[in-house]
mmCIF file of the N, C-alpha and C atoms, coordinates in Angstrom:
data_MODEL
# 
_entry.id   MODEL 
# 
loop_
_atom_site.group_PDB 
_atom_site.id 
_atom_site.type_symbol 
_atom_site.label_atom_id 
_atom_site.label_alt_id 
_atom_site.label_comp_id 
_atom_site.label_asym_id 
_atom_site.label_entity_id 
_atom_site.label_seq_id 
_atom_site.pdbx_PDB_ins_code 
_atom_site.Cartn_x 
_atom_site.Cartn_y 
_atom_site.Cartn_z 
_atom_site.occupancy 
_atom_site.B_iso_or_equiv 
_atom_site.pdbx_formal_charge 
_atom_site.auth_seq_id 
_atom_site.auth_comp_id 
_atom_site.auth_asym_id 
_atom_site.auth_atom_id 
_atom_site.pdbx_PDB_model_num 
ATOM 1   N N  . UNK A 1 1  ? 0.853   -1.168  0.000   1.00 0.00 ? 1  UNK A N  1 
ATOM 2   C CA . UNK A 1 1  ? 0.000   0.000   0.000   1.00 0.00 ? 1  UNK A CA 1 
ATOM 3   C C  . UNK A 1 1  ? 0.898   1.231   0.000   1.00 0.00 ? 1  UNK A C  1 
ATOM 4   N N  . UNK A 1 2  ? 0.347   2.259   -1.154  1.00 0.00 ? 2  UNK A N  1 
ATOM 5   C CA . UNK A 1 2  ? 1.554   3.070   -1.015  1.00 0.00 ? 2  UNK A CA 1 
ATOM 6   C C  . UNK A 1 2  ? 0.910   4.190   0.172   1.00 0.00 ? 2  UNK A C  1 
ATOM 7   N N  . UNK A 1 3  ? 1.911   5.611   0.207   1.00 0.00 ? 3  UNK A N  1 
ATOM 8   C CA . UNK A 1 3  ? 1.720   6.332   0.736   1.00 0.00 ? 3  UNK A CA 1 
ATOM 9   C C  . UNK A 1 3  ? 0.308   6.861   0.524   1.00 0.00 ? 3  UNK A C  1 
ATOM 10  N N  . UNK A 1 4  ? 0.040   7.478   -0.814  1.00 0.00 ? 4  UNK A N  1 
ATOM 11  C CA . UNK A 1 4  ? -0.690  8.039   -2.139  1.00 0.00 ? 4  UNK A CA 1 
ATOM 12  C C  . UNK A 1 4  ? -2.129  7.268   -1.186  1.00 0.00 ? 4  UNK A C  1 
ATOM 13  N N  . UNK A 1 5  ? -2.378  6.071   -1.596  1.00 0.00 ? 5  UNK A N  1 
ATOM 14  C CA . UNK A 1 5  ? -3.597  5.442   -1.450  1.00 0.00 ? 5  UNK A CA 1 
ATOM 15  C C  . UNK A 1 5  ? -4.061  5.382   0.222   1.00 0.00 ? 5  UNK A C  1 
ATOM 16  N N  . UNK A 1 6  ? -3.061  5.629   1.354   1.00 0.00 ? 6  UNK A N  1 
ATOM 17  C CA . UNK A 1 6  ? -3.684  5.888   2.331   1.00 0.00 ? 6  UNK A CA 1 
ATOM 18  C C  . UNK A 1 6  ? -3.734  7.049   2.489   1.00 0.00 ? 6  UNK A C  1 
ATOM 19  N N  . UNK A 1 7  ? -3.412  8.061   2.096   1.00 0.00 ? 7  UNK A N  1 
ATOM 20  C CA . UNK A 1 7  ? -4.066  9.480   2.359   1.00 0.00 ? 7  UNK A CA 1 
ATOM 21  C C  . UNK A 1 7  ? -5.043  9.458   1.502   1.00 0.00 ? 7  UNK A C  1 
ATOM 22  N N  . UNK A 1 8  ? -5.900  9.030   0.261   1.00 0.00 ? 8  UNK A N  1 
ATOM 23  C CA . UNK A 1 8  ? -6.571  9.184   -0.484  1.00 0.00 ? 8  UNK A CA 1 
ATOM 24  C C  . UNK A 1 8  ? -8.218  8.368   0.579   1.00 0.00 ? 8  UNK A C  1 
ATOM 25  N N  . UNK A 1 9  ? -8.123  7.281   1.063   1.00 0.00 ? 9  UNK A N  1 
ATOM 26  C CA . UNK A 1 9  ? -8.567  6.717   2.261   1.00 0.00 ? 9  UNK A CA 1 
ATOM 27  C C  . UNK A 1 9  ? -8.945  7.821   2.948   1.00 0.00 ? 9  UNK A C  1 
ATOM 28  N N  . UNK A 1 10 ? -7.911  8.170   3.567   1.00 0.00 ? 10 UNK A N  1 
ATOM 29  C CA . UNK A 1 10 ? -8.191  9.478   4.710   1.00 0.00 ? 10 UNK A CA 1 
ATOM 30  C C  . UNK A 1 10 ? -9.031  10.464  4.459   1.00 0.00 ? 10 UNK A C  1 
ATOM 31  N N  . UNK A 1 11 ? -8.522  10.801  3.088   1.00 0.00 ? 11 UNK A N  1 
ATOM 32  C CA . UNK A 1 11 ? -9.556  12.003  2.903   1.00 0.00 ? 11 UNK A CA 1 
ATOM 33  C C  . UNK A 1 11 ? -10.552 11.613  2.537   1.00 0.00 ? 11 UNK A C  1 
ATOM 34  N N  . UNK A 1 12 ? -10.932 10.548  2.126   1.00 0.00 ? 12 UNK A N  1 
ATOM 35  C CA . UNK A 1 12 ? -12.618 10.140  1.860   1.00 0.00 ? 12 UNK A CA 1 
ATOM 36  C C  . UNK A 1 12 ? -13.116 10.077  3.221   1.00 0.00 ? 12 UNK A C  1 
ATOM 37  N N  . UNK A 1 13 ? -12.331 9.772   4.227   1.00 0.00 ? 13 UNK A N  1 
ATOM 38  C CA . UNK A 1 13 ? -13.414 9.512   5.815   1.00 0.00 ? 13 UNK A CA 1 
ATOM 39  C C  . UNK A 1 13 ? -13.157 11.240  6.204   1.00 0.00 ? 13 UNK A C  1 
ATOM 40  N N  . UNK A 1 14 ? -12.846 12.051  6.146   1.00 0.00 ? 14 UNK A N  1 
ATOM 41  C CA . UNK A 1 14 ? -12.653 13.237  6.479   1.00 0.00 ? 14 UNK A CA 1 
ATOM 42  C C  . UNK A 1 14 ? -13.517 14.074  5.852   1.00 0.00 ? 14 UNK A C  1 
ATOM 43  N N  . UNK A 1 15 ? -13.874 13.583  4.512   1.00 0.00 ? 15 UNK A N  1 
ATOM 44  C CA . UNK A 1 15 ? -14.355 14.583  3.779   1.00 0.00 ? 15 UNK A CA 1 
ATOM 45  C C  . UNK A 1 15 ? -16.295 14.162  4.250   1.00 0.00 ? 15 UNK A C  1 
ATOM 46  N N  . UNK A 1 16 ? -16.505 12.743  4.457   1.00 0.00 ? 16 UNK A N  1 
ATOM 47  C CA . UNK A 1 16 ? -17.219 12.386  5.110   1.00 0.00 ? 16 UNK A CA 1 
ATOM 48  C C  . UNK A 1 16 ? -18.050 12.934  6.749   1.00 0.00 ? 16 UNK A C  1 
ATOM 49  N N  . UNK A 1 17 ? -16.527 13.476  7.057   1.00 0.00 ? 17 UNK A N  1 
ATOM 50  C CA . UNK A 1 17 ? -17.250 13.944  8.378   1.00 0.00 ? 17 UNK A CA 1 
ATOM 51  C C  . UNK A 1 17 ? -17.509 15.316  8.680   1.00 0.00 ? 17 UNK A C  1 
ATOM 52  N N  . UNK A 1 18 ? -16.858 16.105  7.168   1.00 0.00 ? 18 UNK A N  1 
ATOM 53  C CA . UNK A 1 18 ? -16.730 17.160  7.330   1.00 0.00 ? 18 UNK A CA 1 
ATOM 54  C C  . UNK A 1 18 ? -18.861 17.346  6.752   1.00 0.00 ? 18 UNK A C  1 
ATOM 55  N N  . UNK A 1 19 ? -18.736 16.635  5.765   1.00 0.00 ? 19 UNK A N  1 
ATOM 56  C CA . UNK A 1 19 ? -20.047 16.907  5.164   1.00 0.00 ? 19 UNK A CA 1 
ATOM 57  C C  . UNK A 1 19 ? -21.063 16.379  6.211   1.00 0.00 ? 19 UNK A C  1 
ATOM 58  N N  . UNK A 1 20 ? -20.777 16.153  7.200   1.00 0.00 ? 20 UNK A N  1 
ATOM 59  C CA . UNK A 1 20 ? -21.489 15.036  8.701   1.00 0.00 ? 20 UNK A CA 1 
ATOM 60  C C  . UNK A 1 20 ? -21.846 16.434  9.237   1.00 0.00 ? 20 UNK A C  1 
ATOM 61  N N  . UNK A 1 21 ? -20.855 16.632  9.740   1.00 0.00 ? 21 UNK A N  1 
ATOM 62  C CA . UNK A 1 21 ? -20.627 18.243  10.803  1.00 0.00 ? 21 UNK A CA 1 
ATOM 63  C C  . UNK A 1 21 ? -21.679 19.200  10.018  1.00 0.00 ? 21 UNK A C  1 
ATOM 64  N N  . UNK A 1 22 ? -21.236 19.290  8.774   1.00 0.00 ? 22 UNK A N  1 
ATOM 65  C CA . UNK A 1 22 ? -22.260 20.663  7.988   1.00 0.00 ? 22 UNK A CA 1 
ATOM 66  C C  . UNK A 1 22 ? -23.401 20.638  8.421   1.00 0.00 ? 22 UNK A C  1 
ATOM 67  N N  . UNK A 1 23 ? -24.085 18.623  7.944   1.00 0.00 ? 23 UNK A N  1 
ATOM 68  C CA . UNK A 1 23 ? -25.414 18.806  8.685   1.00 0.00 ? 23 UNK A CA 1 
ATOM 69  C C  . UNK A 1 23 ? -25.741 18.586  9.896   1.00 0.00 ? 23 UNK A C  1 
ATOM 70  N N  . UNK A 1 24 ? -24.839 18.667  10.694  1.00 0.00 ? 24 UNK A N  1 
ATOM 71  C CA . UNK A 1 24 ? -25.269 18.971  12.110  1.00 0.00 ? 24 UNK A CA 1 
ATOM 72  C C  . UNK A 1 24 ? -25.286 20.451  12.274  1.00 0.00 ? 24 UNK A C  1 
ATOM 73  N N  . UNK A 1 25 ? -24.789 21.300  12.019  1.00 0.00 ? 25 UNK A N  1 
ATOM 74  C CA . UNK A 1 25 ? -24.549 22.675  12.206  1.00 0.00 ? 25 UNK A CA 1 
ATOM 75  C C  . UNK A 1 25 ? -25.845 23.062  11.588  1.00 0.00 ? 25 UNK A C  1 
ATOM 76  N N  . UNK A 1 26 ? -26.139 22.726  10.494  1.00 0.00 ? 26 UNK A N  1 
ATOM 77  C CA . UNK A 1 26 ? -27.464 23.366  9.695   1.00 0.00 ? 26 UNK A CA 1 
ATOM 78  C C  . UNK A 1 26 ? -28.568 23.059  10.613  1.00 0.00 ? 26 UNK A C  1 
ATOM 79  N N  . UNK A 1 27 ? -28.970 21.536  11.088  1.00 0.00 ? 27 UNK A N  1 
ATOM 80  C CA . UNK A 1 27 ? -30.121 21.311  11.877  1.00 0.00 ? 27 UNK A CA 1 
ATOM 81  C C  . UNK A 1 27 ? -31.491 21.679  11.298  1.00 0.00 ? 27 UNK A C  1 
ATOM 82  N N  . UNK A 1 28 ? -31.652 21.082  10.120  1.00 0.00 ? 28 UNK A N  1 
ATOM 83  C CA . UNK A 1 28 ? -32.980 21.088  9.154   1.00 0.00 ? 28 UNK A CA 1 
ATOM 84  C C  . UNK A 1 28 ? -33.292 20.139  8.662   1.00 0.00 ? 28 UNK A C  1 
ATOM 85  N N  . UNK A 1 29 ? -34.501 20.477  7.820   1.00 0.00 ? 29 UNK A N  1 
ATOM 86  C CA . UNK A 1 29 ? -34.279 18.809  6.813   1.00 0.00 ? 29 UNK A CA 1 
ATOM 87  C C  . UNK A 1 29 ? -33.267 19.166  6.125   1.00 0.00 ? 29 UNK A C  1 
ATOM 88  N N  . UNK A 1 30 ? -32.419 19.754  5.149   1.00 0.00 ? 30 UNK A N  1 
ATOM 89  C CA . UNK A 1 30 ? -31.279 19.601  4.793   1.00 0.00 ? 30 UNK A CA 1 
ATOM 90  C C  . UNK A 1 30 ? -30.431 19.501  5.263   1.00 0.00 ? 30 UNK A C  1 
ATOM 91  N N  . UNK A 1 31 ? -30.489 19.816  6.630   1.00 0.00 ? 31 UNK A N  1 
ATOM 92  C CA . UNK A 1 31 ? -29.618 19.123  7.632   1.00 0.00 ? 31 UNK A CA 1 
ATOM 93  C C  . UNK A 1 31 ? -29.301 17.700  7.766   1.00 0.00 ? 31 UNK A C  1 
ATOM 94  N N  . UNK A 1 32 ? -30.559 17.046  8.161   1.00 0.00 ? 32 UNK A N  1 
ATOM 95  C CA . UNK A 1 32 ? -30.354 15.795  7.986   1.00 0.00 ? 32 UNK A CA 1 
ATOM 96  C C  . UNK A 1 32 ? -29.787 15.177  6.558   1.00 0.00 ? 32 UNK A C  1 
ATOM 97  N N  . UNK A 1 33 ? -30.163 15.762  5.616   1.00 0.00 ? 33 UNK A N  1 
ATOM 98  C CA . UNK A 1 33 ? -29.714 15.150  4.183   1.00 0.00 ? 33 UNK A CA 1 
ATOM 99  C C  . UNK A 1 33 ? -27.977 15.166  4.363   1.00 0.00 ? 33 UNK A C  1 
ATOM 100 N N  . UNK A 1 34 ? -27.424 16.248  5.116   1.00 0.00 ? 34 UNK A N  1 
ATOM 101 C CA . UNK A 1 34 ? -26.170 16.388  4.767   1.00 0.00 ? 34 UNK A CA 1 
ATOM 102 C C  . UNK A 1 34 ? -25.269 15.169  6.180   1.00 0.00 ? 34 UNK A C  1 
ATOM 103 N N  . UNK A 1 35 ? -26.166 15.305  6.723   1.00 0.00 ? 35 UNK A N  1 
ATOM 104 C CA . UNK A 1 35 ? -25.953 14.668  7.989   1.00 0.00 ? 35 UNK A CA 1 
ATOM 105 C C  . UNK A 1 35 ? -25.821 12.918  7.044   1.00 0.00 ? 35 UNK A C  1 
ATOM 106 N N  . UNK A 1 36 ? -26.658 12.410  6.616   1.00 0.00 ? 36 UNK A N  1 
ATOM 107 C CA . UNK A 1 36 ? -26.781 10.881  6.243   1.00 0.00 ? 36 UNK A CA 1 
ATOM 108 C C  . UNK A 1 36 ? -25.818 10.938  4.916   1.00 0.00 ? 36 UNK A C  1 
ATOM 109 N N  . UNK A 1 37 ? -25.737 11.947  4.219   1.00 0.00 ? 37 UNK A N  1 
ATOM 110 C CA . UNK A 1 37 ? -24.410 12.015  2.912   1.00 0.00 ? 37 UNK A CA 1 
ATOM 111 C C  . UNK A 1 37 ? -22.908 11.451  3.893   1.00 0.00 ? 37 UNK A C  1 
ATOM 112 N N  . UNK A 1 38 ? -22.931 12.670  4.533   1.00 0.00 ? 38 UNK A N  1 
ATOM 113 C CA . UNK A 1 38 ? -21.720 12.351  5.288   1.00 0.00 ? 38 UNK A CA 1 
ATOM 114 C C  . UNK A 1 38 ? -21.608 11.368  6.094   1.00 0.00 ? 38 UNK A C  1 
ATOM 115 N N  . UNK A 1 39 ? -22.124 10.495  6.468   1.00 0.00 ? 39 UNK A N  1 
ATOM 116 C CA . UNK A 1 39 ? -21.975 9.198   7.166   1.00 0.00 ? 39 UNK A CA 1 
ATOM 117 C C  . UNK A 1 39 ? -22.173 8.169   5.623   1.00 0.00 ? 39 UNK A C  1 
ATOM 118 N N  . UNK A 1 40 ? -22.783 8.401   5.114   1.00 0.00 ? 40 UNK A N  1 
ATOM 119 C CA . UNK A 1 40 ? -22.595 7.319   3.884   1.00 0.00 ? 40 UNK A CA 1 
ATOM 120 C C  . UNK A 1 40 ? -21.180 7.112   3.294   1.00 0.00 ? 40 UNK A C  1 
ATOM 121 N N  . UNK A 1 41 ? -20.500 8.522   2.901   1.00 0.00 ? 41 UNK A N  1 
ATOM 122 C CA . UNK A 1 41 ? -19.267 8.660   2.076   1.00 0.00 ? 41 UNK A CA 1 
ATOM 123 C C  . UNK A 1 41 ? -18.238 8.719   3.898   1.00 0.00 ? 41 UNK A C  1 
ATOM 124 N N  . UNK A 1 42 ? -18.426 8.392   4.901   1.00 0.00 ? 42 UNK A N  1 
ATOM 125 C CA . UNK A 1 42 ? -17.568 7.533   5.824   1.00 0.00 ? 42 UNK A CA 1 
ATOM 126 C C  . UNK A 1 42 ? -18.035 6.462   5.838   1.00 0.00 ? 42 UNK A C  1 
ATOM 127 N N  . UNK A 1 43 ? -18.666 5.965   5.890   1.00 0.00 ? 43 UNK A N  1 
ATOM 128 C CA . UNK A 1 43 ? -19.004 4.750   5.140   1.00 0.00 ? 43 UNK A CA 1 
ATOM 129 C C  . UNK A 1 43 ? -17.959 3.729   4.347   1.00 0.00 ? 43 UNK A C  1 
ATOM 130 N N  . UNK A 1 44 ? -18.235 4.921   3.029   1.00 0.00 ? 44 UNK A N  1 
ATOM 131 C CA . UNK A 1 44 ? -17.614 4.557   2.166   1.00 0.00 ? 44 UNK A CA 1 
ATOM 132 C C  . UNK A 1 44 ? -16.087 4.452   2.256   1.00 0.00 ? 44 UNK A C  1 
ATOM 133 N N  . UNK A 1 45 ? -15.368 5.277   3.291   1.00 0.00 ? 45 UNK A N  1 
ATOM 134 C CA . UNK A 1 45 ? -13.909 5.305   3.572   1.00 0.00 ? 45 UNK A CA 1 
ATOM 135 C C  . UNK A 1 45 ? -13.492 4.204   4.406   1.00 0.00 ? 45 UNK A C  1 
ATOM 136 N N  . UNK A 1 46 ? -14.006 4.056   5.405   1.00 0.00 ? 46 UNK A N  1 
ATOM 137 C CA . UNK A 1 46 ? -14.183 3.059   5.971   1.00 0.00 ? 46 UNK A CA 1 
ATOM 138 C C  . UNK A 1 46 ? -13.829 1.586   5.368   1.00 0.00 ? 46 UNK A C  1 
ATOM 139 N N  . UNK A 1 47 ? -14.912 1.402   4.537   1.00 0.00 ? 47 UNK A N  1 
ATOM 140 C CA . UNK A 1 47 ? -14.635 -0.148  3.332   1.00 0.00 ? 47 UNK A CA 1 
ATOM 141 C C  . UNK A 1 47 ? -13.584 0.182   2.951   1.00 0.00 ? 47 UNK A C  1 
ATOM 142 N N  . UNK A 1 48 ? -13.230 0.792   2.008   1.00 0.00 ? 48 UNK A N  1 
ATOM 143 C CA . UNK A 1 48 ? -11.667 1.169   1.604   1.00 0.00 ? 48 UNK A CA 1 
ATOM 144 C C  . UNK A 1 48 ? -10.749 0.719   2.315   1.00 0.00 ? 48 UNK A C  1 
ATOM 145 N N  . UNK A 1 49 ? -10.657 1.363   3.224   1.00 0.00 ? 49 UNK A N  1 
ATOM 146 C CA . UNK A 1 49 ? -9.791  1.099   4.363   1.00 0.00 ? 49 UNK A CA 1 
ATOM 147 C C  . UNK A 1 49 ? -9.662  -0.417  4.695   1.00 0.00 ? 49 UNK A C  1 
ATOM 148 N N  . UNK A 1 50 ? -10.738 -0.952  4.959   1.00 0.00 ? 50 UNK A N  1 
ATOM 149 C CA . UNK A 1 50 ? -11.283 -2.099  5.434   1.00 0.00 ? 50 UNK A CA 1 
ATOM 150 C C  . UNK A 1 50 ? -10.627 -3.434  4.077   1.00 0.00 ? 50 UNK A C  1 
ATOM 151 N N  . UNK A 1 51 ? -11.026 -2.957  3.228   1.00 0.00 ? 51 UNK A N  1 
ATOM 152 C CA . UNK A 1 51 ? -10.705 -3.967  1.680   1.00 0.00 ? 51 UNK A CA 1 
ATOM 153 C C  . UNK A 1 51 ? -9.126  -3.775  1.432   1.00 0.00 ? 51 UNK A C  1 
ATOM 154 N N  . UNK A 1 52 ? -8.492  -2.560  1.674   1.00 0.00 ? 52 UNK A N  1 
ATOM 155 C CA . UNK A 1 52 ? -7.234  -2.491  2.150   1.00 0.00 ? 52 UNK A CA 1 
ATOM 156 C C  . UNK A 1 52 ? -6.092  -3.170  2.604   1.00 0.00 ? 52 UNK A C  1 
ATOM 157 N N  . UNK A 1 53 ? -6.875  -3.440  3.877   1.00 0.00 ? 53 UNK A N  1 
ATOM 158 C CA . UNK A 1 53 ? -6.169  -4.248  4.888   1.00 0.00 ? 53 UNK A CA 1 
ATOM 159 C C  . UNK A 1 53 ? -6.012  -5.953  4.530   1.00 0.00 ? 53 UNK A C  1 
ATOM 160 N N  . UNK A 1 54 ? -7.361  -6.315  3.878   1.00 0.00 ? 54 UNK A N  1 
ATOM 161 C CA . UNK A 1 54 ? -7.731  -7.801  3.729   1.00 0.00 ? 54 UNK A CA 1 
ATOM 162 C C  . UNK A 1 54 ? -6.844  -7.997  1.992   1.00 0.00 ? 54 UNK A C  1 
ATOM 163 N N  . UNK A 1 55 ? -6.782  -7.080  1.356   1.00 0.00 ? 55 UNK A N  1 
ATOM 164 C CA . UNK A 1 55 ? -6.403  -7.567  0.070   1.00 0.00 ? 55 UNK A CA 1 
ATOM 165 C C  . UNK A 1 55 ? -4.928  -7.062  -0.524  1.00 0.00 ? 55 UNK A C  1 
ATOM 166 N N  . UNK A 1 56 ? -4.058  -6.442  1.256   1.00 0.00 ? 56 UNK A N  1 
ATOM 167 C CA . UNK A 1 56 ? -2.862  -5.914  0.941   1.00 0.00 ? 56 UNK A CA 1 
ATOM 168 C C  . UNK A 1 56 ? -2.003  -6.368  -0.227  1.00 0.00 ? 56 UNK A C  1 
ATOM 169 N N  . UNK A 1 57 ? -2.083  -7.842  0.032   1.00 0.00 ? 57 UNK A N  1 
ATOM 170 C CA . UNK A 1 57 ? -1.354  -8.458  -0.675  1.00 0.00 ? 57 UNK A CA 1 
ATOM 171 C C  . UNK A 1 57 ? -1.573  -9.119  -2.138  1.00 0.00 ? 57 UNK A C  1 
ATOM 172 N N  . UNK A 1 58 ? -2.413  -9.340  -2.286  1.00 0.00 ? 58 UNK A N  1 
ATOM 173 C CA . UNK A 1 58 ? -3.251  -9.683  -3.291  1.00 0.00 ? 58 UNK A CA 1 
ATOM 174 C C  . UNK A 1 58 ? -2.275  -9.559  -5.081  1.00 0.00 ? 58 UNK A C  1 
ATOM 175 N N  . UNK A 1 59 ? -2.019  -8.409  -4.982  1.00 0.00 ? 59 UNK A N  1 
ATOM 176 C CA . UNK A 1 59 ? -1.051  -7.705  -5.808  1.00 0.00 ? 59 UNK A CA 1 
ATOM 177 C C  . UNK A 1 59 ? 0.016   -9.096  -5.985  1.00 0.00 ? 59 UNK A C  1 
ATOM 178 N N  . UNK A 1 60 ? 0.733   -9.039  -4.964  1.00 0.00 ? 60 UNK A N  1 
ATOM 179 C CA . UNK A 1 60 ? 2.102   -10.086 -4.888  1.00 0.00 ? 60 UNK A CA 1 
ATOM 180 C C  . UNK A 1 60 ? 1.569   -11.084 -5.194  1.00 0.00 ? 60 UNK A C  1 
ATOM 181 N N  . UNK A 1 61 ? 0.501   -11.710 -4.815  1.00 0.00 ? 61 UNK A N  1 
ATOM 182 C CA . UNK A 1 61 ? 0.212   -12.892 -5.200  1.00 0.00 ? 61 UNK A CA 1 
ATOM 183 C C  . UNK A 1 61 ? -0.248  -13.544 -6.753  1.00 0.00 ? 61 UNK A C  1 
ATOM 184 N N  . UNK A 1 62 ? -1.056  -12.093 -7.239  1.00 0.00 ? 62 UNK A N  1 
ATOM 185 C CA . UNK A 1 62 ? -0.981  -12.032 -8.943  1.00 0.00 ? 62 UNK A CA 1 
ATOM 186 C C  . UNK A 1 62 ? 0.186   -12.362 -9.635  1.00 0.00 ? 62 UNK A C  1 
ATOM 187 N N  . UNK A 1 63 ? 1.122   -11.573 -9.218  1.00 0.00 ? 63 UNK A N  1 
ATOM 188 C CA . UNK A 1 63 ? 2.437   -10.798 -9.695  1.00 0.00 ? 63 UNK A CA 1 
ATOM 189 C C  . UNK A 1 63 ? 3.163   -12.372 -9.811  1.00 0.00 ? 63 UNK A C  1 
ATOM 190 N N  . UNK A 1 64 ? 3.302   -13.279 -9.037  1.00 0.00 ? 64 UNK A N  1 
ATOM 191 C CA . UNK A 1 64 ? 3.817   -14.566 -8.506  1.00 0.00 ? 64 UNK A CA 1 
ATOM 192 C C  . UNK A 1 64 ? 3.023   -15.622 -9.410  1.00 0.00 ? 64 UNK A C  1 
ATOM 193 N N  . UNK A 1 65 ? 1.426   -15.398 -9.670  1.00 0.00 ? 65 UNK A N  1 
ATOM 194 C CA . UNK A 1 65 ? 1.107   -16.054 -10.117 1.00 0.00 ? 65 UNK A CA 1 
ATOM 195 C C  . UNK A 1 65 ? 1.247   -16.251 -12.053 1.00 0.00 ? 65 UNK A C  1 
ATOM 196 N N  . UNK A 1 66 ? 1.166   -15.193 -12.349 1.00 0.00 ? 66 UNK A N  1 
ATOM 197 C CA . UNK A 1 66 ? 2.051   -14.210 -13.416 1.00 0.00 ? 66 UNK A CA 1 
ATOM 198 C C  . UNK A 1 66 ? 3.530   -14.982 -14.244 1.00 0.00 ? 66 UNK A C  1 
ATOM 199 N N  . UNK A 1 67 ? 4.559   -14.893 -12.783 1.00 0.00 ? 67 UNK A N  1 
ATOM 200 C CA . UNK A 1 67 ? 5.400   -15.461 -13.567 1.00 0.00 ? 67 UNK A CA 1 
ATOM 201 C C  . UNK A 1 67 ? 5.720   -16.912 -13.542 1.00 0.00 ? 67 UNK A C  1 
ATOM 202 N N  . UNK A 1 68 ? 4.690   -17.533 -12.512 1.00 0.00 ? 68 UNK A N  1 
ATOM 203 C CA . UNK A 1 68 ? 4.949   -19.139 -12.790 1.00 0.00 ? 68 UNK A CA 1 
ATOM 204 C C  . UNK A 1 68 ? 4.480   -19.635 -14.052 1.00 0.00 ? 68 UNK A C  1 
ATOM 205 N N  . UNK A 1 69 ? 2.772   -19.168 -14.519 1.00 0.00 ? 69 UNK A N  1 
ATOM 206 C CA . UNK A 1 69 ? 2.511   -18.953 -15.523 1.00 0.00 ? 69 UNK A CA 1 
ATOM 207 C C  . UNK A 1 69 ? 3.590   -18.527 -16.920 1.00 0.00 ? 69 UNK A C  1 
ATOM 208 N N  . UNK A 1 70 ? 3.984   -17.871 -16.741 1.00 0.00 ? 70 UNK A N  1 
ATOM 209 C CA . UNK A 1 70 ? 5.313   -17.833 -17.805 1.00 0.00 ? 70 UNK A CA 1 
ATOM 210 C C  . UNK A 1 70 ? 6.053   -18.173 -18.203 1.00 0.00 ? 70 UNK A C  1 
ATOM 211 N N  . UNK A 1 71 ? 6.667   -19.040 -16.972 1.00 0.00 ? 71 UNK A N  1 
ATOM 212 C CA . UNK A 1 71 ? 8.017   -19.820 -16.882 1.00 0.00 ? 71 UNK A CA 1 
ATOM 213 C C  . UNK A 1 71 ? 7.697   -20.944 -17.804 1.00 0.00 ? 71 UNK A C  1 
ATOM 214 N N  . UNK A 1 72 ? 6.293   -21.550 -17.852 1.00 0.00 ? 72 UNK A N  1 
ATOM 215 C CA . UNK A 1 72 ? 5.843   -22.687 -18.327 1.00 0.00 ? 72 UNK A CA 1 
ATOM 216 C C  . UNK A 1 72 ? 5.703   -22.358 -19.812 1.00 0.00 ? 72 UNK A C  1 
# 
């Protein structure tokens, strides 16, 4: 995982909570709309994060599978 792709992570859960906060501050029905956006798209950072962790490797294991395939 490079650098690049965990700050890109980050800012999807950030940008998530920032749009969270808006609709708490507003306190309307568009409040709430901004309120459930922003927990959806943390949500969405979240999995990222989450699919991340479980498929770190995944890559190497292509990459391996790749050149046995070749050798043959």
């Amino acid at each position: 995982m490079s650098y690049a792709e965990n700050n890109k992570r980050n800012l999807i859960m950030f940008l998530g909570l920032g749009i969270s906060l808006l609709g708490v501050a507003l306190y309307d029905p568009l409040g709430f709309l901004f309120t459930g956006m922003g927990l959806a798209v943390i949500a969405a950072g979240l999995s990222c994060m989450f699919a991340g962790y479980i498929y770190l490797n995944e890559s190497e294991k292509i990459n391996k599978a790749v050149d046995r395939f070749e050798r043959k």
